[in-house]
C-alpha positions in Angstrom: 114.7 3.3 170.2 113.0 6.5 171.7 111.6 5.3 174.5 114.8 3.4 175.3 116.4 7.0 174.7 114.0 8.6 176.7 114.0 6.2 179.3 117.8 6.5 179.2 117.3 10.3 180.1 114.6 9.8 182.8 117.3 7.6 184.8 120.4 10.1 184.3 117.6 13.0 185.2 116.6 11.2 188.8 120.2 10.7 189.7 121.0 14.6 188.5 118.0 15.5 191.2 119.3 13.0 193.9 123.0 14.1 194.0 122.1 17.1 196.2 120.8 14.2 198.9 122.9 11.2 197.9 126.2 12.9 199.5 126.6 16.1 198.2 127.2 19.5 200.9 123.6 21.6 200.8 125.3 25.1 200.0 122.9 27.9 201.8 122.2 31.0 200.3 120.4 33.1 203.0 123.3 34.9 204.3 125.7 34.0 207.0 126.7 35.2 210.8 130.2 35.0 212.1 131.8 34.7 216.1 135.1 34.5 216.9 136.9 33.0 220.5 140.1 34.1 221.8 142.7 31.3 222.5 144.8 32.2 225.2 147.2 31.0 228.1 149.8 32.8 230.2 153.6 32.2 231.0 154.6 32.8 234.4 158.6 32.8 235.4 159.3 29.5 236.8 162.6 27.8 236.5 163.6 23.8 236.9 166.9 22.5 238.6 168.7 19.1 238.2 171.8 18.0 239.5 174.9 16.0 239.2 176.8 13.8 241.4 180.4 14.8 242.4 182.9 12.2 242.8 186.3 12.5 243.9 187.4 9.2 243.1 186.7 5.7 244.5 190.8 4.6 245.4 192.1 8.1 247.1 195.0 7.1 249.5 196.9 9.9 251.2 195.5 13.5 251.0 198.5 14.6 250.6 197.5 17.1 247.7 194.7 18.7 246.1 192.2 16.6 244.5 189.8 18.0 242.1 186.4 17.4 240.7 184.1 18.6 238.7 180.0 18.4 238.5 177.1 20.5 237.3 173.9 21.9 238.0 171.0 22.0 234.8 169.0 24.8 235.4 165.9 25.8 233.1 164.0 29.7 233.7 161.3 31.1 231.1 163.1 33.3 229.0 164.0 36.5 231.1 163.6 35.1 234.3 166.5 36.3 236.8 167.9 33.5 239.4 170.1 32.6 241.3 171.8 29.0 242.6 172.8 28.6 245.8 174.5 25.8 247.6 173.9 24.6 250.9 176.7 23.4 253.6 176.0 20.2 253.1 175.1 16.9 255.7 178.8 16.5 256.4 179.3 16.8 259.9 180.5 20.1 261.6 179.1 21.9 257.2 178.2 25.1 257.9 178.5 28.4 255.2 180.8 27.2 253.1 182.8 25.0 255.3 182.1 21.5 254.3 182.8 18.0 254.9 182.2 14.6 254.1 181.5 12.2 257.6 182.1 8.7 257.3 179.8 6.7 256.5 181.0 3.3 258.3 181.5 3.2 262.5 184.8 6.2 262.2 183.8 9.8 262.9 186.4 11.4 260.8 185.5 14.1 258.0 186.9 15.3 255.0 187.7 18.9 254.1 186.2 20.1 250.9 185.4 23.4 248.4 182.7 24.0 246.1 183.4 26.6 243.8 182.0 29.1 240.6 185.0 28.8 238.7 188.2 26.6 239.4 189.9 27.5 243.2 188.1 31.4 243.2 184.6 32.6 244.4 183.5 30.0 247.1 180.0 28.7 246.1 177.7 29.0 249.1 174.1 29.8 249.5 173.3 33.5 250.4 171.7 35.2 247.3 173.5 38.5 246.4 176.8 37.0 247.9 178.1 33.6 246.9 175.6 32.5 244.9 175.5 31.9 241.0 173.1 34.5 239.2 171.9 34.3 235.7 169.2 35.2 233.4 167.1 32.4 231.8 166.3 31.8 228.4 164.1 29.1 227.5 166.3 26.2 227.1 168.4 24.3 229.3 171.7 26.3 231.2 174.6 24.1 232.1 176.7 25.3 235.1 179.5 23.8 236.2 180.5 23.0 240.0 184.4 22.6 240.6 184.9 21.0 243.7 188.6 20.5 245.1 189.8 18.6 248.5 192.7 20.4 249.6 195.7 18.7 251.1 194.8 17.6 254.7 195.7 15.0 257.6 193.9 11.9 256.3 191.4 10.3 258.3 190.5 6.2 258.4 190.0 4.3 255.5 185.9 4.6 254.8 183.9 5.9 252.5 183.1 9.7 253.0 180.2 11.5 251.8 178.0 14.8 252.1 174.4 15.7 250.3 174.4 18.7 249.6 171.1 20.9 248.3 171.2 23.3 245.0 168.3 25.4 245.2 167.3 27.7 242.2 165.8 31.5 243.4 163.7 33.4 240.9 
């Protein structure tokens, strides 16, 4: 009964010396150095534009009043960034400022007469910065702006489908 006993202790001794290499961290006593690293990066302004498409409506007949429309123009600036959104004339034929027109887009060469504005029927929306462009200040997230378009009552042209691109640039 004593030597199983003592056998008994001999095993649980070996496993108490093997822990340290069987799985168990080594812990280090000797002292310890220390570094540290710098995590960095840098935000630069910089803004993001998306747009909507404009439609007047698919069945128009005469143009014999004001039809209006509405679209809008996503823009995204780091936070604090000025800008500004400017519209071009558009690819209507005889666009220019903030004259535009939609051209036909069959064999007819008749336009259509229409206005982009900031706010419904006042400040013309064009594309010279300081003048009839839209400024704002970002601020991280997403800015909705609204474009109100409106085709004022005109001579009709030929039955066609009409259509201008036009270009929203974002200036920061």
């Amino acid at each position: 009964m004593l030597k199983a006993r003592a056998k008994r202790h001999a095993v649980v001794f070996a496993a108490v010396l093997l822990m340290p290499v069987l799985g168990s961290a080594a812990v280090y006593s000797n002292g310890s150095k220390s570094s540290t690293f710098d995590v960095t990066m840098r935000i630069v302004a910089d803004c993001t534009i998306g747009t909507n498409g404009m439609d007047f409506g698919q069945s128009q007949g005469v143009l014999a009043t004001t039809v209006n429309a509405q679209s809008s123009i996503n823009v995204t600036c780091t936070n604090t960034t000025a800008y500004n959104i400017g519209l071009n004339a558009g690819t209507g034929s005889g666009s220019s400022g903030t004259t535009r027109y939609m051209s036909g887009t069959g064999a007819n060469t008749g336009v259509v007469q229409f206005n982009l504005y900031q706010a419904a029927g006042s400040t013309p929306w064009g594309n010279t910065q300081g003048t009839n462009t839209m400024a704002g200040t970002g601020n991280g997230t997403q800015q909705t702006l609204t474009v109100y378009g409106e085709i004022p009552a005109q001579n009709t042209p030929a039955p066609d489908s009409y259509k201008s691109t036009i270009t929203a640039t974002v200036y920061f």
